[in-house]
mmCIF file as Biopython writes it, N, C-alpha, C and O atoms, coordinates in Angstrom:
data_model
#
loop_
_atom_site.group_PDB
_atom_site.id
_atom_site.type_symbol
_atom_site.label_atom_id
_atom_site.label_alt_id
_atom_site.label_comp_id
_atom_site.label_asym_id
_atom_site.label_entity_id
_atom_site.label_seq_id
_atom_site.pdbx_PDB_ins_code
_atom_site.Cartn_x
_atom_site.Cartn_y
_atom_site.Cartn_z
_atom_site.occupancy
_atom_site.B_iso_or_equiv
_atom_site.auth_seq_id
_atom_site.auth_asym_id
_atom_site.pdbx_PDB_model_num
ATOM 1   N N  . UNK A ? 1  ? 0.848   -1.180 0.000  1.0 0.0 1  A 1 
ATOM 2   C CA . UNK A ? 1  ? 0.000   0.000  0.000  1.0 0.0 1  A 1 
ATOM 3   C C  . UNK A ? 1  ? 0.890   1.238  0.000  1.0 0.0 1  A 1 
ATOM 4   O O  . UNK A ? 1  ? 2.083   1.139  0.288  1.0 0.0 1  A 1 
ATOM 5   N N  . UNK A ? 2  ? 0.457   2.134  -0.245 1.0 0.0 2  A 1 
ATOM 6   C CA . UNK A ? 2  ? 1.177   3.561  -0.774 1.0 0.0 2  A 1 
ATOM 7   C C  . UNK A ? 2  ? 0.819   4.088  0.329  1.0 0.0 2  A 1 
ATOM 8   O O  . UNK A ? 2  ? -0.203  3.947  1.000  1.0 0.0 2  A 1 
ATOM 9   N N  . UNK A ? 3  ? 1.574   4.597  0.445  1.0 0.0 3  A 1 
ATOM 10  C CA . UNK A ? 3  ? 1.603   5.702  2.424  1.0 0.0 3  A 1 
ATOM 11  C C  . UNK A ? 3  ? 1.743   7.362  1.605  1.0 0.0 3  A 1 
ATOM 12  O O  . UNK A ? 3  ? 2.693   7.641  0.873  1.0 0.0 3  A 1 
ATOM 13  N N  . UNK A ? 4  ? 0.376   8.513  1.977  1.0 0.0 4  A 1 
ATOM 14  C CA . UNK A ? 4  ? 0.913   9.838  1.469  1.0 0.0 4  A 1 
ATOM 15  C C  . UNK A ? 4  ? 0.552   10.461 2.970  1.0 0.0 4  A 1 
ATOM 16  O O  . UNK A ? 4  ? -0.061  10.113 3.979  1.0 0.0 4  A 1 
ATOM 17  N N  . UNK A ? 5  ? 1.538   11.929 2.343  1.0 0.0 5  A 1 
ATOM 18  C CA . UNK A ? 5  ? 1.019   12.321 3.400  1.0 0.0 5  A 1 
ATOM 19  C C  . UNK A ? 5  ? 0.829   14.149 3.308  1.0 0.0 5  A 1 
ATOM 20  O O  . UNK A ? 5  ? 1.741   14.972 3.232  1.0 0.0 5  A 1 
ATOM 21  N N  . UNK A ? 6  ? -0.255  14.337 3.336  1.0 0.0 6  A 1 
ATOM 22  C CA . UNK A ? 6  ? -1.252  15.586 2.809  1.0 0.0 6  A 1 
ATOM 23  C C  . UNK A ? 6  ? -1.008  16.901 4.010  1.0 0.0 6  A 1 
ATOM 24  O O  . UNK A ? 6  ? -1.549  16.932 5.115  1.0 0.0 6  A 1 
ATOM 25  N N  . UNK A ? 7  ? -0.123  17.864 3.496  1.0 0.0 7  A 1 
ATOM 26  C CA . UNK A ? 7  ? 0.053   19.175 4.672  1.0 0.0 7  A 1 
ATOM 27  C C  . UNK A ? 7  ? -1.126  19.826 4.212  1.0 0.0 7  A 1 
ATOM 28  O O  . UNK A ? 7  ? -1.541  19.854 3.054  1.0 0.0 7  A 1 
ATOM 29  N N  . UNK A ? 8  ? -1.741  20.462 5.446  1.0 0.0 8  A 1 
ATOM 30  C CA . UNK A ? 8  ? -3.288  21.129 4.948  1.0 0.0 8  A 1 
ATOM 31  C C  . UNK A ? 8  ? -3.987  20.191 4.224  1.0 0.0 8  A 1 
ATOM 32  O O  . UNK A ? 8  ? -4.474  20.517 3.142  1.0 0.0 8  A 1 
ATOM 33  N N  . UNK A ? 9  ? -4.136  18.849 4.742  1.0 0.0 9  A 1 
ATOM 34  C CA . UNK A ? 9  ? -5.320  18.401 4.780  1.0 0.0 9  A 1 
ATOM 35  C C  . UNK A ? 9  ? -6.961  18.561 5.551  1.0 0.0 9  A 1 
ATOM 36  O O  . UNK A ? 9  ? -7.839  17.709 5.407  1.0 0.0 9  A 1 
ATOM 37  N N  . UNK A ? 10 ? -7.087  19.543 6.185  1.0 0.0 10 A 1 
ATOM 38  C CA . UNK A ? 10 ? -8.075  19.755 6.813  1.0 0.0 10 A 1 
ATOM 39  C C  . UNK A ? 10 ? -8.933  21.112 6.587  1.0 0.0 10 A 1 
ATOM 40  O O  . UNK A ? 10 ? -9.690  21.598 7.427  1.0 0.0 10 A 1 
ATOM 41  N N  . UNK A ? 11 ? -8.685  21.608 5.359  1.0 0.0 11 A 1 
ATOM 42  C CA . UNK A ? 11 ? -9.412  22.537 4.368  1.0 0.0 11 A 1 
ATOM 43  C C  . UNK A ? 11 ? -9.496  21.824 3.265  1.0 0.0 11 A 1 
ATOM 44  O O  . UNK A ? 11 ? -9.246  20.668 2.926  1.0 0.0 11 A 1 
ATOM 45  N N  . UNK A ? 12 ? -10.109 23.253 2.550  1.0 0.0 12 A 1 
ATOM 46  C CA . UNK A ? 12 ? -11.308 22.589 1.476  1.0 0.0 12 A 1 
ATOM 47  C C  . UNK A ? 12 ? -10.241 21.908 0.286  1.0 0.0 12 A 1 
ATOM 48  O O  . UNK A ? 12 ? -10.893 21.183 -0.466 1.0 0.0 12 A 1 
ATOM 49  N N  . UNK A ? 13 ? -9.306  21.938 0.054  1.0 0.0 13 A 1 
ATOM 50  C CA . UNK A ? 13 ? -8.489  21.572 -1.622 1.0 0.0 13 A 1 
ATOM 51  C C  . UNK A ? 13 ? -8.281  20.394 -1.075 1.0 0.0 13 A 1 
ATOM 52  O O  . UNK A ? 13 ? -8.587  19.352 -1.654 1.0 0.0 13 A 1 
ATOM 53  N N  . UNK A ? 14 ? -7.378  20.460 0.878  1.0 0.0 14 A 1 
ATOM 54  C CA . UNK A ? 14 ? -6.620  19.428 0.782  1.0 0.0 14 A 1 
ATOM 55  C C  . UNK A ? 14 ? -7.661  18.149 1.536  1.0 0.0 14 A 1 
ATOM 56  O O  . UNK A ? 14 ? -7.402  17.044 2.013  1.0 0.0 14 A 1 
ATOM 57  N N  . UNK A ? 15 ? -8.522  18.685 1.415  1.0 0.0 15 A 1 
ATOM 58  C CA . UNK A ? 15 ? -9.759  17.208 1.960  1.0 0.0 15 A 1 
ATOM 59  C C  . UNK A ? 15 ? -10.219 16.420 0.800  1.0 0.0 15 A 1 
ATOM 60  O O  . UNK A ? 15 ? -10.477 15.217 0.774  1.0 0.0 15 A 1 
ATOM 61  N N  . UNK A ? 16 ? -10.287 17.345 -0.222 1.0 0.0 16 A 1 
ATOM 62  C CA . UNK A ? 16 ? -10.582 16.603 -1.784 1.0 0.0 16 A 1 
ATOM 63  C C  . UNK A ? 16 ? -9.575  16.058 -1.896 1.0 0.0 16 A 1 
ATOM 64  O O  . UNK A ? 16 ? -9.656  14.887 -2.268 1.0 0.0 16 A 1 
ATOM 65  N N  . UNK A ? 17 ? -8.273  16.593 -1.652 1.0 0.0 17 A 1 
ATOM 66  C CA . UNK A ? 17 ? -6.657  15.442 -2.119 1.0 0.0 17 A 1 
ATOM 67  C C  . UNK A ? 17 ? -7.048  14.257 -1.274 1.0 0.0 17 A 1 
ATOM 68  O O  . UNK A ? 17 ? -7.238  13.175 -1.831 1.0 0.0 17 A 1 
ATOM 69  N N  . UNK A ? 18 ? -7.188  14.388 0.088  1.0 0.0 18 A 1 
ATOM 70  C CA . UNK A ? 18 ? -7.471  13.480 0.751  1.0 0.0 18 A 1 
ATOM 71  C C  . UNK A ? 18 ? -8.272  12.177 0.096  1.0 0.0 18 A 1 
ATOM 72  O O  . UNK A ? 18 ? -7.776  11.096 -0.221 1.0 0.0 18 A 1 
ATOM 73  N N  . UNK A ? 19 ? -9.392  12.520 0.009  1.0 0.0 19 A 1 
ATOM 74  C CA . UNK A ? 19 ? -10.297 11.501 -0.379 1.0 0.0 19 A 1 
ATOM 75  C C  . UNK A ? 19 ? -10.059 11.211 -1.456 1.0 0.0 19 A 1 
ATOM 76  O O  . UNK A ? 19 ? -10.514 10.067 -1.446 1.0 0.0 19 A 1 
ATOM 77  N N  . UNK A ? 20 ? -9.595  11.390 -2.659 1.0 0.0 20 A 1 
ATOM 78  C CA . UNK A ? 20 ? -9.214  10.804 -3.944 1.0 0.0 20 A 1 
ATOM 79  C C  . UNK A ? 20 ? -7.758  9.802  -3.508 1.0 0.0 20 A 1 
ATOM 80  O O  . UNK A ? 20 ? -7.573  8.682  -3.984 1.0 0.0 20 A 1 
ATOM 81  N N  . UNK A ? 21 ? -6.927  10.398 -2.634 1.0 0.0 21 A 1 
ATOM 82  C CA . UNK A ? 21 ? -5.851  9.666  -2.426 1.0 0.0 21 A 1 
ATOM 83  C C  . UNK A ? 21 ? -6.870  7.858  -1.622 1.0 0.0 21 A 1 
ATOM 84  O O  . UNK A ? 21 ? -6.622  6.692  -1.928 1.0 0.0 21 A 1 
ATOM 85  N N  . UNK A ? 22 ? -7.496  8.161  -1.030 1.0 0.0 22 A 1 
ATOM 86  C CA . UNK A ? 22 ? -7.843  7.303  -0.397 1.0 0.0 22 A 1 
ATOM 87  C C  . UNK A ? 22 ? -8.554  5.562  -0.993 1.0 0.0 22 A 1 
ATOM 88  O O  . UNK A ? 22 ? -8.475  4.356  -0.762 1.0 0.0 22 A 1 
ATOM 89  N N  . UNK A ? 23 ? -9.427  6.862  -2.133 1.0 0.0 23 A 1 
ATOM 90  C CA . UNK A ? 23 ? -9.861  6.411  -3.246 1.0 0.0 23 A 1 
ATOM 91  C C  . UNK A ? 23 ? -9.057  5.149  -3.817 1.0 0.0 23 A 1 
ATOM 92  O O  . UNK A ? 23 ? -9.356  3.959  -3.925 1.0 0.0 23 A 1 
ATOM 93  N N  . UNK A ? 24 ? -7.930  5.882  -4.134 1.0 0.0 24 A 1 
ATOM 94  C CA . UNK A ? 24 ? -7.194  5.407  -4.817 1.0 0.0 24 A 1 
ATOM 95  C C  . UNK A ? 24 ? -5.995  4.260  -3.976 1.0 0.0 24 A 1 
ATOM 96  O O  . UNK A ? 24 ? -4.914  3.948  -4.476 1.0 0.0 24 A 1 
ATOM 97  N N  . UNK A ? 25 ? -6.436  3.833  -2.807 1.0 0.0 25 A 1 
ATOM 98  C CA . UNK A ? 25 ? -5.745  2.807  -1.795 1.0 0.0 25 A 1 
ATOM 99  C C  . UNK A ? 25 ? -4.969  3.179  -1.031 1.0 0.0 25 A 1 
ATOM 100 O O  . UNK A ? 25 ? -4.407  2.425  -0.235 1.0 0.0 25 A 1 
ATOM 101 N N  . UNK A ? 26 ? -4.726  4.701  -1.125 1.0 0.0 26 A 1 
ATOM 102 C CA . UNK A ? 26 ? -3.174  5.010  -0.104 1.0 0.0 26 A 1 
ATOM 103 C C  . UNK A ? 26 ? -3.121  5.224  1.196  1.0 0.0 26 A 1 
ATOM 104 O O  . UNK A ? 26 ? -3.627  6.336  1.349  1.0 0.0 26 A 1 
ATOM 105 N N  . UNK A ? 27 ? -2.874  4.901  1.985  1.0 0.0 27 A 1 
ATOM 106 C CA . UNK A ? 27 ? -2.584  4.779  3.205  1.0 0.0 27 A 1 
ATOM 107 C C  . UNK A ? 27 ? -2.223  6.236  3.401  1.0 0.0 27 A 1 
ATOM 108 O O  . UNK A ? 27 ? -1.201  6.741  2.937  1.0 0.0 27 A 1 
ATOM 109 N N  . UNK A ? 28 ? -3.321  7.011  4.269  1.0 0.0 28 A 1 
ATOM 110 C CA . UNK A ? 28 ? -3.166  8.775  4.107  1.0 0.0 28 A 1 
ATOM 111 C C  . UNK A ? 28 ? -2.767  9.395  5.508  1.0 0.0 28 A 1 
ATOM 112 O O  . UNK A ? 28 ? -3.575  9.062  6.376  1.0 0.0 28 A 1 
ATOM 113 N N  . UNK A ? 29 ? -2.004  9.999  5.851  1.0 0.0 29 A 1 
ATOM 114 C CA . UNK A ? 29 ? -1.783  10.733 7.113  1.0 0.0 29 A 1 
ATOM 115 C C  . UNK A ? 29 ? -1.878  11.911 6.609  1.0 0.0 29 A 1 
ATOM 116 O O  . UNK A ? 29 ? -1.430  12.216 5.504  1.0 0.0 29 A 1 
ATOM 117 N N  . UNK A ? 30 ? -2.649  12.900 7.613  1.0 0.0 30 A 1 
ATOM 118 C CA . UNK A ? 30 ? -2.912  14.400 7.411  1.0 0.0 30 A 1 
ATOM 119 C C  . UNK A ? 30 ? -2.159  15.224 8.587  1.0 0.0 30 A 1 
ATOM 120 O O  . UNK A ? 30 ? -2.083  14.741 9.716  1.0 0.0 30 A 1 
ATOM 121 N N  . UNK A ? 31 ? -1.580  16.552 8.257  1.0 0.0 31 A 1 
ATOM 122 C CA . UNK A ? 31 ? -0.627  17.187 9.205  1.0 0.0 31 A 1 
ATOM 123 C C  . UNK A ? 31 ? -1.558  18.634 9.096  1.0 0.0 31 A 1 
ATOM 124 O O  . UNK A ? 31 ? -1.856  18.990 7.955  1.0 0.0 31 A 1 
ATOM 125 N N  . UNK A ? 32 ? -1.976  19.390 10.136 1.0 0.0 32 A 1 
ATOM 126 C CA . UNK A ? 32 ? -2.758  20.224 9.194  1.0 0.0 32 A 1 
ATOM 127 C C  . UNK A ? 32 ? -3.002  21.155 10.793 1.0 0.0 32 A 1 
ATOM 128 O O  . UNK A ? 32 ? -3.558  20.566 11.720 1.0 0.0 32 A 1 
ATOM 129 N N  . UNK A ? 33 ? -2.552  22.542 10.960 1.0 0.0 33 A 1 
ATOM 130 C CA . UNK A ? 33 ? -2.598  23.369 12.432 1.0 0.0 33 A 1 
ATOM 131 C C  . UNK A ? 33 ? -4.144  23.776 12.782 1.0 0.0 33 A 1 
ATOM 132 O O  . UNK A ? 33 ? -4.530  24.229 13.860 1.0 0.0 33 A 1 
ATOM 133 N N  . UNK A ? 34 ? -4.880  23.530 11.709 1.0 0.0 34 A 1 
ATOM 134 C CA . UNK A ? 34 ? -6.194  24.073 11.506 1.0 0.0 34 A 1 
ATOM 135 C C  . UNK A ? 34 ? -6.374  25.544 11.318 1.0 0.0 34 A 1 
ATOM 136 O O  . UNK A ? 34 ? -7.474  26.091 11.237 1.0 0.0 34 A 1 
ATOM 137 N N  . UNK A ? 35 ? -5.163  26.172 11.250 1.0 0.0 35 A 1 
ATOM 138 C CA . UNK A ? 35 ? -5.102  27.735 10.712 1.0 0.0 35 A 1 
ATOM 139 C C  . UNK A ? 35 ? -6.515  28.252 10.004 1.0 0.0 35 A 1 
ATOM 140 O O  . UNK A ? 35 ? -7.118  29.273 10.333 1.0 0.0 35 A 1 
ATOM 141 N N  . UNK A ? 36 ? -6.942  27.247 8.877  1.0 0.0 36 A 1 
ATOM 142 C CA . UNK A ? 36 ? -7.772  27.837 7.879  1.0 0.0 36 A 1 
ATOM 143 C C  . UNK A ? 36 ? -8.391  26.487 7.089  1.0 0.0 36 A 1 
ATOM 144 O O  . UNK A ? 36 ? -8.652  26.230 5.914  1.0 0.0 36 A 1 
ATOM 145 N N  . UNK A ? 37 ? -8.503  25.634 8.593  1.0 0.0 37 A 1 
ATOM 146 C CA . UNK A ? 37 ? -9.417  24.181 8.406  1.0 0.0 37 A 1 
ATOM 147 C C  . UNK A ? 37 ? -9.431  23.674 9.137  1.0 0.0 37 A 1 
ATOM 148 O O  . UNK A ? 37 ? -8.576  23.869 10.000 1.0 0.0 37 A 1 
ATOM 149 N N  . UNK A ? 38 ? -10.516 22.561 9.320  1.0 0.0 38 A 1 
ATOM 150 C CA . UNK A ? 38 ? -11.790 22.202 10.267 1.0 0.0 38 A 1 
ATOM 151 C C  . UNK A ? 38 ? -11.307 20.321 10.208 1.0 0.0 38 A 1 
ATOM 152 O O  . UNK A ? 38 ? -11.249 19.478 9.313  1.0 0.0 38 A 1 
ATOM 153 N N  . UNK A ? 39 ? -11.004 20.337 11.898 1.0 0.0 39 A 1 
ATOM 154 C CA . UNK A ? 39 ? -10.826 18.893 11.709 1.0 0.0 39 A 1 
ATOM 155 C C  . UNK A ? 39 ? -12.133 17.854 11.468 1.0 0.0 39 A 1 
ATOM 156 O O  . UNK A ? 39 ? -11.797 16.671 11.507 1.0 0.0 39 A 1 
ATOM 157 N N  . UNK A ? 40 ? -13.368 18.064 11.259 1.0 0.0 40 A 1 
ATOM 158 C CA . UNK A ? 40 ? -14.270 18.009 10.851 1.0 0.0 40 A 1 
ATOM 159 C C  . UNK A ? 40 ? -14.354 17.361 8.942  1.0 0.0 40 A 1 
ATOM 160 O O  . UNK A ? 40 ? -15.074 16.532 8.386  1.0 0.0 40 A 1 
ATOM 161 N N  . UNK A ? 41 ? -13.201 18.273 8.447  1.0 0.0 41 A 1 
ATOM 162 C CA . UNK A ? 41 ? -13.187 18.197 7.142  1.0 0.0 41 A 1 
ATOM 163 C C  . UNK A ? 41 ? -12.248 16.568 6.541  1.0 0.0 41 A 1 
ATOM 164 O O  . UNK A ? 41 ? -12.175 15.957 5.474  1.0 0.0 41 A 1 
ATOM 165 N N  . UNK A ? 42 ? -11.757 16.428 7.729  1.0 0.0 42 A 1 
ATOM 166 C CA . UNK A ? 42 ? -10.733 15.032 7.261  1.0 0.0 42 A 1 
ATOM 167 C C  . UNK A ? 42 ? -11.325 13.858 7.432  1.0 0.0 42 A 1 
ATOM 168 O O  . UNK A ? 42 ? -11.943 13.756 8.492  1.0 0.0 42 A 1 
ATOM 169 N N  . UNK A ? 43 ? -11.333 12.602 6.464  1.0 0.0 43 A 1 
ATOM 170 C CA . UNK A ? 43 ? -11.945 11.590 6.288  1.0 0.0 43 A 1 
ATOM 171 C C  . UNK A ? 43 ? -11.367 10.322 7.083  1.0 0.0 43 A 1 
ATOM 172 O O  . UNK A ? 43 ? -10.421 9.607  6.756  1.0 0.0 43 A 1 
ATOM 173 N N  . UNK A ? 44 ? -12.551 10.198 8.710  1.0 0.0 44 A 1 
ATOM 174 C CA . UNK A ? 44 ? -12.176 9.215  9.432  1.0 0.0 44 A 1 
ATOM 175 C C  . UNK A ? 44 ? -11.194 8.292  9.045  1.0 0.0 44 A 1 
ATOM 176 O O  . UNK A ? 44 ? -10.559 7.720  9.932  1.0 0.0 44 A 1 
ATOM 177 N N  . UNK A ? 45 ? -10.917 8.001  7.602  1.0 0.0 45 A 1 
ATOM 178 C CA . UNK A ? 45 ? -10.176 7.287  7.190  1.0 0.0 45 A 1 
ATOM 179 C C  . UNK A ? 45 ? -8.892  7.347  6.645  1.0 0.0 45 A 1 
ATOM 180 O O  . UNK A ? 45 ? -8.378  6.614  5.800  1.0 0.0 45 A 1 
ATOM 181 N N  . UNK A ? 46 ? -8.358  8.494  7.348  1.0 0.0 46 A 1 
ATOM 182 C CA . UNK A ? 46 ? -7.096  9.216  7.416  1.0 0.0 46 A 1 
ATOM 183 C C  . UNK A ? 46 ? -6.408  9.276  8.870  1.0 0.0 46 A 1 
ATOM 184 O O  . UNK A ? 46 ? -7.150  9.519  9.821  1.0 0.0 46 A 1 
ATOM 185 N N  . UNK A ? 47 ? -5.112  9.080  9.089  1.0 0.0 47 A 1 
ATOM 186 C CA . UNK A ? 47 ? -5.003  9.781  10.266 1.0 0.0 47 A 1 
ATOM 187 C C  . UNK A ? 47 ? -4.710  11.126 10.076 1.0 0.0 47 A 1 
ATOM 188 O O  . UNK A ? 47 ? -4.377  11.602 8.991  1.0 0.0 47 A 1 
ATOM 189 N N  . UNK A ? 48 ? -4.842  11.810 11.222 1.0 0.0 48 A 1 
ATOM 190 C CA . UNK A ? 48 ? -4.916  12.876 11.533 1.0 0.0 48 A 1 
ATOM 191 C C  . UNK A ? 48 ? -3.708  13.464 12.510 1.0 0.0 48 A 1 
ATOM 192 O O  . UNK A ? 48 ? -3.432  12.756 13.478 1.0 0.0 48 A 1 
ATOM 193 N N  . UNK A ? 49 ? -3.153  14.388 12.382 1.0 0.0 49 A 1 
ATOM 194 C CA . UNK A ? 49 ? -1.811  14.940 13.498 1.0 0.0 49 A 1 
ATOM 195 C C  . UNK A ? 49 ? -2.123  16.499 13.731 1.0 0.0 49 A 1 
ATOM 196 O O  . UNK A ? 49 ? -1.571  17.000 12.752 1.0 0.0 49 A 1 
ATOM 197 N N  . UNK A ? 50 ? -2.563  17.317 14.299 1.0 0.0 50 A 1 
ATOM 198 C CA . UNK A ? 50 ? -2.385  18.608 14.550 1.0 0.0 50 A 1 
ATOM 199 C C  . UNK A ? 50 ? -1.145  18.850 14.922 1.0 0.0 50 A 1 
ATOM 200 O O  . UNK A ? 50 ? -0.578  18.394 15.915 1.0 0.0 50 A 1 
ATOM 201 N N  . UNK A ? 51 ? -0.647  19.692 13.984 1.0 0.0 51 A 1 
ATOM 202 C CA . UNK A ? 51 ? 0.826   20.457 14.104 1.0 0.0 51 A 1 
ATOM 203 C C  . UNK A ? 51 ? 0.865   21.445 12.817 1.0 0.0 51 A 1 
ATOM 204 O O  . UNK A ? 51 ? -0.080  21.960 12.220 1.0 0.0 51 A 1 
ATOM 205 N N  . UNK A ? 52 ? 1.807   21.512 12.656 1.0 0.0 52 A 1 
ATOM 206 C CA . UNK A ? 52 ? 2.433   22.315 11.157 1.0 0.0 52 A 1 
ATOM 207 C C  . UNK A ? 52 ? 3.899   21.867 11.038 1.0 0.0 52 A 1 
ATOM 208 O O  . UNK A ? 52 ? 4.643   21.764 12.013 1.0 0.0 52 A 1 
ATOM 209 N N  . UNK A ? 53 ? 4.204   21.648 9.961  1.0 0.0 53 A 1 
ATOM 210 C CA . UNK A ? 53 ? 5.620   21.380 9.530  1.0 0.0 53 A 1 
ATOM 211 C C  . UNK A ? 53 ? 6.593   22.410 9.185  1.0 0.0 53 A 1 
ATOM 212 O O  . UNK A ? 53 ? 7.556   22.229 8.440  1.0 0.0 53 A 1 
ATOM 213 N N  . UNK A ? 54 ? 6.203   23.800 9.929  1.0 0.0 54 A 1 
ATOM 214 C CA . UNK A ? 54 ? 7.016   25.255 9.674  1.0 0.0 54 A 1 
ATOM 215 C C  . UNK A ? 54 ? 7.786   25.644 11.445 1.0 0.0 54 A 1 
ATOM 216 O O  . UNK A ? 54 ? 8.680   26.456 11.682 1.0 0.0 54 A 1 
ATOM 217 N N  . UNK A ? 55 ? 6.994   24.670 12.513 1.0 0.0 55 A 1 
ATOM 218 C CA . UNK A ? 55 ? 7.717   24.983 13.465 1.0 0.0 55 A 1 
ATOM 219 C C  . UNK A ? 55 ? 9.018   23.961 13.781 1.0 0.0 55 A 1 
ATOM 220 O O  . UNK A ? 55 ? 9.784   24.206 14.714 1.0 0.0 55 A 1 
#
């Protein structure tokens, strides 16, 4: 299985990357501070990490 892994997954572009990646079999981890998205928006079938990769 393909492992991705989606910065700003938890707004609107990177929840659509999300779910097509998922779609498509990959094993998805999301990194995402919620700056300007809603952990709400990520697909149970992702994990999920609150952080950012700039600190």
């Amino acid at each position: 299985m393909t492992k991705s892994l989606v910065t700003g997954g938890a707004g609107f572009i990177g929840a659509h990357v999300v779910n097509h990646l998922l779609r498509q079999k990959h094993e998805v981890v999301v990194i995402d501070d919620l700056s300007g998205g809603f952990e709400d928006y990520v697909n149970p079938a992702a994990t999920f990490l609150k952080g950012s990769i700039t600190v």
